[in-house]
C-alpha positions in Angstrom: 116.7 91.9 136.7 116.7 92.5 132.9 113.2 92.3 130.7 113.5 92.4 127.7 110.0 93.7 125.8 109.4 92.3 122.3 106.7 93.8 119.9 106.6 92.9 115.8 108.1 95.4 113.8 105.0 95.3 111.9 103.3 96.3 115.6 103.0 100.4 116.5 103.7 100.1 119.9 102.4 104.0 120.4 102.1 105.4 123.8 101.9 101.3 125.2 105.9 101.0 125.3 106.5 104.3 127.3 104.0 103.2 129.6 105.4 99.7 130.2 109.0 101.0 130.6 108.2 104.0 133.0 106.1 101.0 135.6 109.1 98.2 134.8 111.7 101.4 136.0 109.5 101.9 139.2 109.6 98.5 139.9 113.8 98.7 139.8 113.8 96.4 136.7 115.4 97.3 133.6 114.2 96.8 130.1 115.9 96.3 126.4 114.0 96.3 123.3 113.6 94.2 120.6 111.6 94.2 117.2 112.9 91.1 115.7 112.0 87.9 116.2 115.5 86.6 114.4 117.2 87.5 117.3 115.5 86.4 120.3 118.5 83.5 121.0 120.6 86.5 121.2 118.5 88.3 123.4 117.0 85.4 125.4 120.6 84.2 126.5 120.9 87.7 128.5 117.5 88.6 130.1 115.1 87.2 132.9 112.1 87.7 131.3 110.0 88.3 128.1 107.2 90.9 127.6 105.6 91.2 125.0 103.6 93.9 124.1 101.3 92.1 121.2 101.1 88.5 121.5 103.1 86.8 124.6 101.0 83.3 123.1 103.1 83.4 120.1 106.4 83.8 121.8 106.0 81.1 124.5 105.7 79.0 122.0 108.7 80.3 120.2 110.6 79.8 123.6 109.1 76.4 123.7 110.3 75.5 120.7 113.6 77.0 119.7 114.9 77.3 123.1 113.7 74.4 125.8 116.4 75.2 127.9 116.1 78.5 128.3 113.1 78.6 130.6 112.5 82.2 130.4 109.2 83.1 131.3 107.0 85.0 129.2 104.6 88.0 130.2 102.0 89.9 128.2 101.6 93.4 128.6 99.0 92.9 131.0 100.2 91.0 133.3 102.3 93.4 133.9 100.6 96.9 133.8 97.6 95.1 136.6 100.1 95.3 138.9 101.5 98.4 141.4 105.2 98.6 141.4 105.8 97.1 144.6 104.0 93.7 144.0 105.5 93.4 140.6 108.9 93.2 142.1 108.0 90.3 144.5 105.5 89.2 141.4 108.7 88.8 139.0 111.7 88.4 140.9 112.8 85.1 142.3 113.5 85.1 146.3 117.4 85.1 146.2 116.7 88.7 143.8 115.0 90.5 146.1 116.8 89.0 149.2 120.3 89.2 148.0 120.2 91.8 145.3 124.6 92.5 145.5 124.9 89.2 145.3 122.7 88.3 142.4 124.0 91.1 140.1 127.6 90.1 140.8 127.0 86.6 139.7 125.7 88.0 136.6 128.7 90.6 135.9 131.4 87.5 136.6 129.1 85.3 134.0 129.6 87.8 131.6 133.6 88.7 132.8 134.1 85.0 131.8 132.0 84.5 129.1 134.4 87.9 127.6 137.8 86.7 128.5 136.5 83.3 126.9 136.0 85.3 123.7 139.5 87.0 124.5 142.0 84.2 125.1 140.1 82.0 122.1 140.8 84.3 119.6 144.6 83.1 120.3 144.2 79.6 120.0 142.8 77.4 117.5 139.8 74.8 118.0 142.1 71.9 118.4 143.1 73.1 121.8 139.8 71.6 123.4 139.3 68.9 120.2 142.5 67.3 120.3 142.4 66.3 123.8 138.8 66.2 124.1 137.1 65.5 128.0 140.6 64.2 129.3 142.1 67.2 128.3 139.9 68.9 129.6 139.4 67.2 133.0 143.2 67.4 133.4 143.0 71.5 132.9 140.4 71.5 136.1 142.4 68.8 138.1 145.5 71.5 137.9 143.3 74.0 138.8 141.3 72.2 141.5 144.4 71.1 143.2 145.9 74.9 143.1 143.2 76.3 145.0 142.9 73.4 147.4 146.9 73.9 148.1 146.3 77.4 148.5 143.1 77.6 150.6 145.4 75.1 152.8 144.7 71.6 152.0 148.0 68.9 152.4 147.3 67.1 149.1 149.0 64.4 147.9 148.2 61.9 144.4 148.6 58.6 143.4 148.6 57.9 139.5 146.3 54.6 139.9 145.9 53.9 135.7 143.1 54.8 133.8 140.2 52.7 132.6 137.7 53.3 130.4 134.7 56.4 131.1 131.7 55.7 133.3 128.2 55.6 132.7 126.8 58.0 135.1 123.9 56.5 137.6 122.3 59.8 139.4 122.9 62.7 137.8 123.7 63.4 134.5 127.9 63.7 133.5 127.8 67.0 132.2 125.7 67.9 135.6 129.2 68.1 137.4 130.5 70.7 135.0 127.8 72.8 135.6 128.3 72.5 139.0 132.1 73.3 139.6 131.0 76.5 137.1 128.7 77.4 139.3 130.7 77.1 142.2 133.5 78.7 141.0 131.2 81.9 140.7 130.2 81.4 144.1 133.8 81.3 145.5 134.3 85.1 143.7 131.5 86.5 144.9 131.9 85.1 148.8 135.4 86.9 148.7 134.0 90.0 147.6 131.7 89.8 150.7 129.0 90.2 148.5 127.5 86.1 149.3 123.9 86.9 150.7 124.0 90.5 150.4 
């Protein structure tokens, strides 16, 4: 788990911040600081939670507004100094954390592999690789995949071109849902062949 502790730069955080860091290491979490506010969406993308050491009001509401998605709780010094070590692990940390730490922190470092060879292999092409062809394009990109791993894990597969018709509206769940999903899973499948899954 990564916190990341916020205080104004117009804040002395004196002896407050040692303190804070020296219970969060206790408590096996790690900690980065920051002093300005400008870059919280930079920040916010890569931690678990927010603690601030002046005013955690102020930044929910930041969070709240600037970043809905993101539903990264926020703590105030407090909250977290009230409690010993050992509860504020189970206090802060979700069950598949504490339960399945290996697991957990792979996920993490193959999120961050792939969000750096994204950054790698774009720099060689231009936007129109994804904007030309758009979602078809893209769909057909995961169908070649898809149907390599299925061949490989063993699957007989064979396909049918049956035309195209116009997209669908989606009924349950939202369209872009799915492409969360096969993300997800794909991070899954790495980390159950590393014999990491529930460790």
């Amino acid at each position: 788990m990564l916190a990341l502790i916020y205080y104004d730069k117009h804040v002395n955080p004196g002896e407050k911040m040692g303190l804070l860091v020296k219970h969060l290491e206790k408590a096996s979490i790690s900690c980065v600081v920051l002093v300005d506010k400008r870059s919280l969406g930079e920040a916010v993308n890569r931690c678990d939670i927010i603690i601030s050491l002046d005013n955690p009001a102020e930044i929910g509401l930041v969070m709240e507004r600037h970043f809905p998605k993101l539903p990264v709780p926020v703590y105030g010094y407090g909250d977290i100094m009230e409690r010993e070590p050992a509860e504020l692990e189970t206090y802060l940390k979700s069950w598949t954390e504490l339960h399945a730490p290996l697991q957990t922190r792979s996920f993490m470092e193959h999120i961050m592999e792939m969000y750096r060879i994204h950054l790698a292999k774009n720099h060689d092409y231009s936007p129109a690789n994804i904007t030309g062809p758009g979602m078809i394009g893209i769909a057909t990109r995961m169908w070649d995949k898809i149907v390599r791993i299925m061949n490989l894990t063993g699957f007989s597969i064979t396909a049918e071109h049956l035309g195209f018709e116009k997209p669908r509206r989606a009924v349950n769940e939202p369209y872009m849902d799915a492409f969360k999903d096969v993300a997800v899973y794909g991070v899954i499948a790495q980390i159950f062949q590393e014999g990491k899954w529930g460790k």
